[in-house]
C-alpha positions in Angstrom: 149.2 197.7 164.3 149.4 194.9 166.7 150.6 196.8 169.7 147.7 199.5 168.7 145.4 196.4 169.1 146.2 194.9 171.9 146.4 198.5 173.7 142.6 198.9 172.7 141.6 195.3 173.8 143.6 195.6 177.0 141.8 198.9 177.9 138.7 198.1 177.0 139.1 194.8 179.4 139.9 197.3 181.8 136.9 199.0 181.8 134.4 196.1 181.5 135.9 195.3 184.8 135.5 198.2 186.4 132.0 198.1 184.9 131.5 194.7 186.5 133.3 195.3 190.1 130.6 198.4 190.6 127.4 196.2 189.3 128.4 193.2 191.6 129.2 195.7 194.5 125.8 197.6 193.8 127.5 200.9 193.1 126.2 201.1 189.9 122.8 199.0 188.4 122.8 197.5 184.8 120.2 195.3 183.1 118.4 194.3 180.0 115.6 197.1 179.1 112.6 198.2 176.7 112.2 202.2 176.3 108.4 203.3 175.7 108.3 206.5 173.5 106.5 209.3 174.8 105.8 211.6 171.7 105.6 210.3 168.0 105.0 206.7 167.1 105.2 205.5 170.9 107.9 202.8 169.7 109.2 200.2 172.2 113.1 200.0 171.9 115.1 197.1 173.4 118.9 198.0 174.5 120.1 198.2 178.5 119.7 200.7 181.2 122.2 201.7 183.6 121.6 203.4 187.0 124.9 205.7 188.1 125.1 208.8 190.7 122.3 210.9 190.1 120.8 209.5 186.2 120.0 206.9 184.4 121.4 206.3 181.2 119.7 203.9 178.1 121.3 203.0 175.3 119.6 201.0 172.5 120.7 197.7 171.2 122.1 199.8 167.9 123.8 202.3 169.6 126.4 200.2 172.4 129.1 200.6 170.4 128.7 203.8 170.0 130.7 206.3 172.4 128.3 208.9 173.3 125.6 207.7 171.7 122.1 206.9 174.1 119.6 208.8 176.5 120.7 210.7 180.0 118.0 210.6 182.4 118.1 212.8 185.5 116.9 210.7 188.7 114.4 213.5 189.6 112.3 212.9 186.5 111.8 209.2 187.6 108.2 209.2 188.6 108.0 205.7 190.2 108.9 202.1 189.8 106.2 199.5 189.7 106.3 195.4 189.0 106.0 195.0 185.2 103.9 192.8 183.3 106.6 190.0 182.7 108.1 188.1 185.3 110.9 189.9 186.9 110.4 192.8 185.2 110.0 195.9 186.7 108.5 199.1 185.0 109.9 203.0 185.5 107.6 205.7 184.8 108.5 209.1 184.3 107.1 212.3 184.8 106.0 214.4 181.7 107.3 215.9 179.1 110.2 213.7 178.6 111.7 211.2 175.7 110.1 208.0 177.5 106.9 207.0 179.1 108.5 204.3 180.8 111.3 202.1 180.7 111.2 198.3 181.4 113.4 197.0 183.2 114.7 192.7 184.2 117.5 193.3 186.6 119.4 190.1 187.2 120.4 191.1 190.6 119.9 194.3 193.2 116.2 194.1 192.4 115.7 196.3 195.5 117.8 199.1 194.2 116.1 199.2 191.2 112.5 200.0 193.4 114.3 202.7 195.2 114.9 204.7 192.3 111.8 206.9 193.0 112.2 207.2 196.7 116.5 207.5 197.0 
């Protein structure tokens, strides 16, 4: 059991910093985020939002552990990216039908990757 365990903490290190080495080199974008609902009760639900290759990907604050568990986005449904309400924050629309209306976004760094979602 403790080999098993230290095999699983010891890979998932390994991917964390892989994850990191691609955010800090701005190969891949990561922040903090708040999903609009398009349909149904229009709920706002927190959890973070990567940017990598050709989608984005949101996962809510209940589902990170999970494996496959979140929301693919393809790039071409982004509509545009505009400055949010909060400071910081910047706000991606989509274009309809889709899951989200929008998804905010507070990027802690490669703010200017995060406006050029809509025009890469």
């Amino acid at each position: 059991m403790g080999l098993r365990s230290w095999w699983c903490r010891r890979k998932a290190n390994a991917q964390i910093e892989r994850i990191v080495d691609a955010v800090n080199a701005g190969r891949a974008l990561m922040a903090d985020a708040t999903a609009f609902e398009a349909t149904g009760a229009r709920q706002k639900i927190a959890g973070v939002a990567e940017v990598c290759a050709d989608h984005l990907h949101f996962k809510s604050n209940s589902d990170l552990k999970a494996r496959a568990a979140g929301w693919h986005i393809s790039r071409s449904e982004i509509a545009g990216v505009r400055t949010g309400d909060k400071p910081d924050e910047l706000m991606i629309t989509f274009h309809a039908p889709g899951c989200f209306r929008a998804i905010a976004v507070t990027p802690v760094m490669h703010a200017d990757r995060w406006r050029s979602l809509a025009t890469d």
